[in-house]
Every structure is written in C-alpha cells, then in structure tokens.
C-alpha positions in Angstrom: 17.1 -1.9 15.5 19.8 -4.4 15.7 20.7 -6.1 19.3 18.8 -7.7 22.2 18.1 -4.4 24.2 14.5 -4.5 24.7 14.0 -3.4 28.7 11.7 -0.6 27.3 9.1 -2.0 24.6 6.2 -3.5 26.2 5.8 -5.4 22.2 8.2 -6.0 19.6 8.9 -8.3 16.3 12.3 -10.5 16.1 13.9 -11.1 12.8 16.1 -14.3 13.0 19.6 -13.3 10.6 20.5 -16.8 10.5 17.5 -18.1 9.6 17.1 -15.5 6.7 20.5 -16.2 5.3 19.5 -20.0 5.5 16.5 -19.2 3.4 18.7 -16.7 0.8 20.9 -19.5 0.6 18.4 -22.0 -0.2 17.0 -20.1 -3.2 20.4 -19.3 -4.2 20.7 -22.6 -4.5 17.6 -23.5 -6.3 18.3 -20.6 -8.7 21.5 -21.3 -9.7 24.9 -19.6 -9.9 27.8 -20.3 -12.8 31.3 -19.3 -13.3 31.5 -18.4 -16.8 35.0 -16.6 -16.3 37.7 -17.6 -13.3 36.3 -15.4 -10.0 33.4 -14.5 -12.2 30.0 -15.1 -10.2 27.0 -15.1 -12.9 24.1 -15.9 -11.7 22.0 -18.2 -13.8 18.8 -17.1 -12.7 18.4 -13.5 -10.6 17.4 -13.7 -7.6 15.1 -10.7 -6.6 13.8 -9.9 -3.0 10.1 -9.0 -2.9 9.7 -6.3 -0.1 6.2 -5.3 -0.9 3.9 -4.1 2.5 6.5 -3.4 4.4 8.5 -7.1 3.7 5.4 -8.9 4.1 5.3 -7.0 7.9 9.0 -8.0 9.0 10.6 -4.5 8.3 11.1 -2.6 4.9 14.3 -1.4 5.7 15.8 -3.6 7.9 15.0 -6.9 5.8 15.8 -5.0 2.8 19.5 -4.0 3.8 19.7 -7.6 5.5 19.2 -9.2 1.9 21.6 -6.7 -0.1 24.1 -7.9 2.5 23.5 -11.4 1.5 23.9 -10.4 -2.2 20.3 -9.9 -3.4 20.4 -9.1 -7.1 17.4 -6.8 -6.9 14.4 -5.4 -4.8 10.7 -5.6 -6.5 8.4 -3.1 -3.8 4.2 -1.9 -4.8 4.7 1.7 -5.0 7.2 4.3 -5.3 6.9 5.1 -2.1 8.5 2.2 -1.0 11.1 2.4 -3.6 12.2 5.8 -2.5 12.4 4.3 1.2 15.0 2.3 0.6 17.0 4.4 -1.8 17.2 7.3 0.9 20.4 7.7 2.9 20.2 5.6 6.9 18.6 6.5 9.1 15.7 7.4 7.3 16.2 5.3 4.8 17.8 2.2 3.6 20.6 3.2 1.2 19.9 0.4 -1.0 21.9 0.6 -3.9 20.5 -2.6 -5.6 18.0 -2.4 -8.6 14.7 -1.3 -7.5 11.3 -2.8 -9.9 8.0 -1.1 -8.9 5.3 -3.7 -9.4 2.3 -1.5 -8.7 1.2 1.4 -10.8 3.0 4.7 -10.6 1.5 8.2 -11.3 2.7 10.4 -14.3 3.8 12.8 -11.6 6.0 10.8 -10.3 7.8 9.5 -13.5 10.8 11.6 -12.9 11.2 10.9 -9.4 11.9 7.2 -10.2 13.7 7.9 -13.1 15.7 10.4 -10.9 16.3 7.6 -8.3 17.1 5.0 -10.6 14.1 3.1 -9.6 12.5 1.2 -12.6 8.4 0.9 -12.3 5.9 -1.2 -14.0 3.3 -0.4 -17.1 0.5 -2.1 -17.5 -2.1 -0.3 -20.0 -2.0 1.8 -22.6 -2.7 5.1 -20.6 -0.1 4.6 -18.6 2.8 4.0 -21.4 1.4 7.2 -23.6 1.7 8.9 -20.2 5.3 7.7 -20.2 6.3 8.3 -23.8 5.3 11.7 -22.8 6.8 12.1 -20.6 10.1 14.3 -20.3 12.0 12.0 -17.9 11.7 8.7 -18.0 12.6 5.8 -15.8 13.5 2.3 -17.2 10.5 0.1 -17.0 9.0 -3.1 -17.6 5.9 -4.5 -19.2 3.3 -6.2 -17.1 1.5 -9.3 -19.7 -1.9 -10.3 -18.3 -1.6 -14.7 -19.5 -4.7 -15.1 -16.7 -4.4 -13.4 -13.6 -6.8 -10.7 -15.0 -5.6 -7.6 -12.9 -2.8 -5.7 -14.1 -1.2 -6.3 -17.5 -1.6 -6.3 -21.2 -3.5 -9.0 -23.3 -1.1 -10.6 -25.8 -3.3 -9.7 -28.2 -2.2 -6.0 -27.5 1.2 -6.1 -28.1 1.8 -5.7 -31.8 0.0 -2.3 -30.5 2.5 -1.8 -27.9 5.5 -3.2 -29.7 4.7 -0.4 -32.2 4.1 2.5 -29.9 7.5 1.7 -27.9 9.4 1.3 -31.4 8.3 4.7 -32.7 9.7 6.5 -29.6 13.4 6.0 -29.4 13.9 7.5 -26.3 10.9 5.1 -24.8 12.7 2.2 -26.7 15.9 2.8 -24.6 14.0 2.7 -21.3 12.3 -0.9 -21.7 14.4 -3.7 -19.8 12.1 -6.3 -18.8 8.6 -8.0 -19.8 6.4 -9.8 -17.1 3.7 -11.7 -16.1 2.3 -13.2 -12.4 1.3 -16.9 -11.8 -2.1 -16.9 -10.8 -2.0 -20.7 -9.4 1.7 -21.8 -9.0 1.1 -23.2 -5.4 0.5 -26.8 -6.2 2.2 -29.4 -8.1 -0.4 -31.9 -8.7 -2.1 -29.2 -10.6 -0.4 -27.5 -13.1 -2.8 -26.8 -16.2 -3.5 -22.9 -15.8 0.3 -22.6 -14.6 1.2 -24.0 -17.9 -1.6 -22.2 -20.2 -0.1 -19.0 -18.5 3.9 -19.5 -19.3 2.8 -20.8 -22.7 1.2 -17.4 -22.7 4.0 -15.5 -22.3 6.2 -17.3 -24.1 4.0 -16.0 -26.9 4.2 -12.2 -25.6 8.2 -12.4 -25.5 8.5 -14.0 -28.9 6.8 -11.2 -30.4 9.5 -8.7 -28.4 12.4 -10.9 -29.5 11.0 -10.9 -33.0 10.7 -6.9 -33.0 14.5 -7.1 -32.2 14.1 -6.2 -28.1 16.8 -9.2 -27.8 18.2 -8.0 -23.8 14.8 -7.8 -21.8 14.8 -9.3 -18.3 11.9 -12.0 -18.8 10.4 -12.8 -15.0 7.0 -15.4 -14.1 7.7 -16.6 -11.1 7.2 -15.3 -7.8 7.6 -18.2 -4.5 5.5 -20.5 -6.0 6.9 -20.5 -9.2 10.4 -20.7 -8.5 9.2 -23.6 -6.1 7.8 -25.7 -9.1 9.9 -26.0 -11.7 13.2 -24.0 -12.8 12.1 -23.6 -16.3 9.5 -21.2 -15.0 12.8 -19.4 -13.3 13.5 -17.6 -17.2 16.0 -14.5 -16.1 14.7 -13.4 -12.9 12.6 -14.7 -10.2 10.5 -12.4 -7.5 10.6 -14.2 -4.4 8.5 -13.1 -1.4 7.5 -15.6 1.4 9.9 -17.8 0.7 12.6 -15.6 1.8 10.8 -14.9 4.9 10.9 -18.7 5.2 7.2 -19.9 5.2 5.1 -21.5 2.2 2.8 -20.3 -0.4 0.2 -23.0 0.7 0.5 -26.1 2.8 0.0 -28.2 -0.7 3.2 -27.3 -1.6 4.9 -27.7 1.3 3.7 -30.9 1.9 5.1 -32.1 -1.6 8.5 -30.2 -1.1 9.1 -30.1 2.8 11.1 -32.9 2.7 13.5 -32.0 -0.2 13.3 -28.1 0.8 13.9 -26.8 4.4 12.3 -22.8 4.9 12.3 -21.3 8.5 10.3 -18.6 9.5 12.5 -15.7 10.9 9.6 -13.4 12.5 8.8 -13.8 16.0 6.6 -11.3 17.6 7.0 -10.9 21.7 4.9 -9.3 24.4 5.1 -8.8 27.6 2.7 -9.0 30.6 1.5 -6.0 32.0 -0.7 -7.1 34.9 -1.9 -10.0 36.6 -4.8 -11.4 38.8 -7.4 -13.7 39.8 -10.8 -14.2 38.5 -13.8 -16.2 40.4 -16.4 -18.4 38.7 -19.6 -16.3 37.0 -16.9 -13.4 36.5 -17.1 -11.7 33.2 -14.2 -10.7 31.2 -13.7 -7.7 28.4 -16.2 -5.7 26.2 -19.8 -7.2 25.9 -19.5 -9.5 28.4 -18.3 -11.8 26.0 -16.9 -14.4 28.4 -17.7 -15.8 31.2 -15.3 -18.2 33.5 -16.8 -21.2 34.8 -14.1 -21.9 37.5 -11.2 -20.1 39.9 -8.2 -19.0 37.5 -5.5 -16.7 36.7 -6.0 -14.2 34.0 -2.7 -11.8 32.8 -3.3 -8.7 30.9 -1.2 -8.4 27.4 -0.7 -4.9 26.0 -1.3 -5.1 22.4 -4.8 -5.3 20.7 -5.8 -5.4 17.2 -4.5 -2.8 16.3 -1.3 -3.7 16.9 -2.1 -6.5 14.2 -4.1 -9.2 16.8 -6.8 -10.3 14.8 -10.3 -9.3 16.8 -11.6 -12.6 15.2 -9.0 -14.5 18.5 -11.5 -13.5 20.4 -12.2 -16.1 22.7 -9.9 -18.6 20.7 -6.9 -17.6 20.2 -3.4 -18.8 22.4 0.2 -17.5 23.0 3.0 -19.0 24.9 4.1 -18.7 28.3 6.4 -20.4 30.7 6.3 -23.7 28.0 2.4 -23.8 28.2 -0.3 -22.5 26.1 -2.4 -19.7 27.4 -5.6 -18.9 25.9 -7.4 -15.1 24.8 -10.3 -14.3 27.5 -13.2 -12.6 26.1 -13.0 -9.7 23.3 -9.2 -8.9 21.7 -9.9 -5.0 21.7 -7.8 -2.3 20.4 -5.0 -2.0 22.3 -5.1 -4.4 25.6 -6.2 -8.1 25.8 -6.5 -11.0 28.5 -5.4 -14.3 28.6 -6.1 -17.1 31.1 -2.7 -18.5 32.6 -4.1 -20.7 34.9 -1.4 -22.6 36.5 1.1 -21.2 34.6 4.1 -19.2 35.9 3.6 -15.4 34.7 4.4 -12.0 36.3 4.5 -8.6 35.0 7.3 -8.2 32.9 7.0 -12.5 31.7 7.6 -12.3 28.0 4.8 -13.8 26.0 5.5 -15.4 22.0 2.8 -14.6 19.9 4.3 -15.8 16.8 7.3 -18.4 17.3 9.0 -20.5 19.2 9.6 -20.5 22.7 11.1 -23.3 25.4 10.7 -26.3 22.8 7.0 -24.8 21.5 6.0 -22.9 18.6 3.0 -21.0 17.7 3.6 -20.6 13.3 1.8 -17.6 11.9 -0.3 -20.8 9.8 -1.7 -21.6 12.9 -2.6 -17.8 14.6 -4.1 -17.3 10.4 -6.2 -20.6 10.3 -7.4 -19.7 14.0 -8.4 -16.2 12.9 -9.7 -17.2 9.6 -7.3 -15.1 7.6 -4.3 -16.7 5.7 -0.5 -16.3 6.9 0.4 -13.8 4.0 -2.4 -11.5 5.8 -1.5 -11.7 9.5 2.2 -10.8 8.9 1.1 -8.2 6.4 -1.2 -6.4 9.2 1.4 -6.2 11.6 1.6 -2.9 13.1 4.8 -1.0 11.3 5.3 0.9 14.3 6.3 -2.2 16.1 9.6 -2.2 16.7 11.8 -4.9 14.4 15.0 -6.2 16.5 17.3 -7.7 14.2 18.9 -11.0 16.3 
C-alpha cells in the first residue's frame, strides 16, 4: 500500500522511502560506480538486494519494487517461491524484471519453472547438480563453496570433481554464471582471522574455475557485514540485507563504523488503542494472573499479540510509545490482544501507539524490543506478521 490512509487498520508497518533511498545510496556509494564510456554507468561492484523472509519482515513486494526503482542490480530471495513472487505481473506480484539468485535449495521439479522465469538458483551438492545436468530445462545457476560456514556448499576439495562434471555437460557449462561462498563472522573488525581464512578459501575455489577456463563467473562473499569491512571482500557482487533496511549486523560494528557510516531504519510498526480503563491496587491483569498492580493506574488495551509478531517473552517487560512517554506491557502478551499501563499518560481509543520507531522526539529501535525479548533484531523483524499491512510513506 502506498499513502497515509490508515482510518481502518487497527495495526500496520511503515516503510520510510527516504530513509531506504538514503541507505541504497550509501552502499552505492561504498560499492562503487565508474564511467568507463561517456553516459556509461558501470558499476564497479553490483549491488544486490537481499529480500529473503519476506525483506527481512518489511514487505517482499513492496521493498522489492522500491529498490528496482532505485536501480538495484539484482534480487538474491531463499526459495523459488519468493522468486516467482516478484516476477509475477502487480497486483499479485511484483513485476520485477531485475536478476533474481535463489540462495536456498530448489527441487528438481521445479528446475524448469525458474529456468522458465529467468530466475537463477543455487547448487550446493552433488545430488543437486546431477539432478540439474539432468535435467531437460535448465536455469542459470551458481555454485555455493562451503570456506567455513559448514551448511550449504561444496568443500574446495570437491571441485576438481565438480569442475569436471560441469565441463562434460555443455549444455550445464552454459548455465553456470556465478560461484559463492557466505562469511560466517564478518561482523567485527577487530577480529578478522576466520573472515580471512574463508576469502583465502575461495580464492582458491575460483582459481581452480578460472584455470578450467570459466573466465565470466559472477564471484560474490559478502553479504552486510562483508561489504561493511573491507571492499576487497566486495569481488563482483555484494548481497546486502540489513544494511539496506538500515540497521547493523551487530553493535561491534556499528560502534567502529557509526561515525564514518550513517544507516537508518525505515520500519516502524504502529498500533492503535482499542480500549481504555482503570485498575485498583491487588487487581490482576491477563492470563495466569501473571501481574499484579500495586497502586491506582490506567491500563489501555493494544490489539495485536504474538502472533502478530509481539514476542510473548515482553511479557511483563516490554514498552511502546504513547503521547512522548513510555508505556509498559501489563501481565502476559497473549495471542492477539495485550495491556499496557499508561498511567498518566494521554491515551484514548483510537491514540496511535509506536512499537518499533520513533515518535514525538523518542524512539523504540527494533535492538532494543530484541535485547528486551531475548531474541536478536534480524529475528523480531523476520517474525513480523506478513499479513500486516506495509504503508509505503
């Protein structure tokens, strides 16, 4: 949804346009752009937009189409799923013409649907790639190398073994474009040894692809973190994720970077009081008579719960904004109503509450709603209900 119109949602998620182009802009920037040719825009490093989990919970389609405005060079997503979302004509869908990399693994069924959809998707063992050479359609697709994560990928010890399969299959041959490998640890500067031993990892593993005469693959390390660190982990492409949504891989690095690099979030997620009254002392509030207040007070209801993506671990602990203040959760978050105690705060029916953002010179950061609910940042946005409305601003 794009606008301001939101008389009839009782919850909904804000996505801030400027602050997303700020962030584009700033790895952009970082990234690197040249003019090889008069009027001709080459881009040192690409720039891809990781949309993953529905955009890290800000909106698969509507973040996705906001970045191929910008001029994103590319979309990585998990599944195929995802991918075909956003190649699918509005409304459904996204209409994103931009390339498409699945990161996650992708059935043999599905093979020819991505090649069908121009959608490229990852292989990562050797069952997977015989499935593909197999196969009679067959999307591009890149090479996942395993330098230390230890999930997806092949050792580098494999690929004189893989090298050799791909080269015997023309037709296969023609659909590799890229080799890759994921930073296990690129989230802190002062600590850069398993960073290193990985790149000088896969430096090895596309060596041995140059060597075999592969001399055009997209090489990509670096997700956020990476890309954060140092540009010669940048290589040809760079999958950026949180960054774009303008918050940190880990407060290490944004404590070393922060005042050389400016990111700014662009979710907000807004509520709105449904009911309001007074509680006496010794009155009990929610399931399991978890609470109990110890004086007078006011107590608002909120209608959303954890299932809308409120962590049942605020119970008890966890705040929003109201009327400039701070108002706290009252006994158990349940599934789909909670209560906060407003006290002396201004609140009606209708007041809009900020449950991650700013509001009136204040901010509640999804850091501090994750530390508070003993999850991290990347988790909280992630679990956001989809069904939540997302209002572009």
């Amino acid at each position: 949804m794009v606008g301001n119109d939101k008389k009839n949602l009782r919850t909904w998620i804000e996505i801030d346009s400027r602050a997303a182009k700020k962030n584009y802009d700033t790895f952009r920037k970082l990234t690197g752009v040249r003019y090889p040719f008069p009027g001709k825009r080459v881009p040192d490093t690409l720039l891809w937009s990781v949309v993953k989990s529905n955009a890290y919970g800000h909106g698969l389609v509507l973040f996705a189409k906001l970045m191929q405005g910008f001029g994103i060079d590319g979309f990585c997503v998990d599944s195929l799923v995802e991918g075909l979302r956003l190649r699918a004509s509005p409304p459904a869908g996204g209409g994103i013409t931009k390339p498409i990399l699945v990161l996650g693994p992708t059935l043999p069924a599905l093979f020819h649907e991505a090649a069908k959809k121009k959608i490229a998707i990852s292989i990562s063992n050797f069952e997977a790639l015989k499935a593909l050479a197999a196969a009679k359609q067959k999307p591009e697709f890149h090479l996942k190398i395993d330098t230390g994560m230890h999930r997806q990928g092949f050792y580098v010890d494999d690929l004189e073994k893989v090298i050799k399969l791909i080269t015997n299959n023309l037709k296969l041959k023609t659909k590799l474009t890229g080799v890759f490998t994921h930073f296990a640890s690129a989230k802190d500067i002062n600590y850069p040894t398993y960073t290193e031993k990985q790149f000088a990892e896969f430096e090895k593993a596309a060596a041995l692809f140059e060597k075999a005469g592969f001399k055009n693959l997209v090489k990509h390390a670096s997700a956020t973190g990476g890309t954060l660190i140092s540009s010669k982990y940048h290589l040809n492409a760079v999958r950026v994720g949180i960054g774009l949504y303008g918050l940190w891989p880990s407060r290490e690095l944004e404590m070393q970077l922060g005042d050389r690099i400016h990111l700014e979030p662009i979710l907000s997620w807004k509520a709105v009081v449904s009911e309001v009254k007074s509680l006496k002392p010794g009155d009990y509030v929610g399931y399991d008579l978890a609470e109990r207040v110890n004086k007078k007070t006011r107590m608002a209801v909120v209608p959303i719960g954890y299932w809308h993506g409120f962590p049942r671990s605020l119970s008890g602990v966890g705040e929003m904004l109201l009327s400039g203040g701070r108002a706290k959760v009252l006994g158990r978050v349940s599934m789909d109503l909670l209560v906060i105690d407003i006290g002396k705060l201004k609140g009606r029916p209708g007041d809009v509450l900020t449950l991650i953002g700013k509001s009136k010179g204040r901010e509640m950061g999804a850091y501090e709603v994750a530390r508070r609910a003993g999850l991290i940042h990347y988790e909280l946005l992630t679990r956001l209900n989809p069904l939540i409305e997302r209002i572009l601003t």
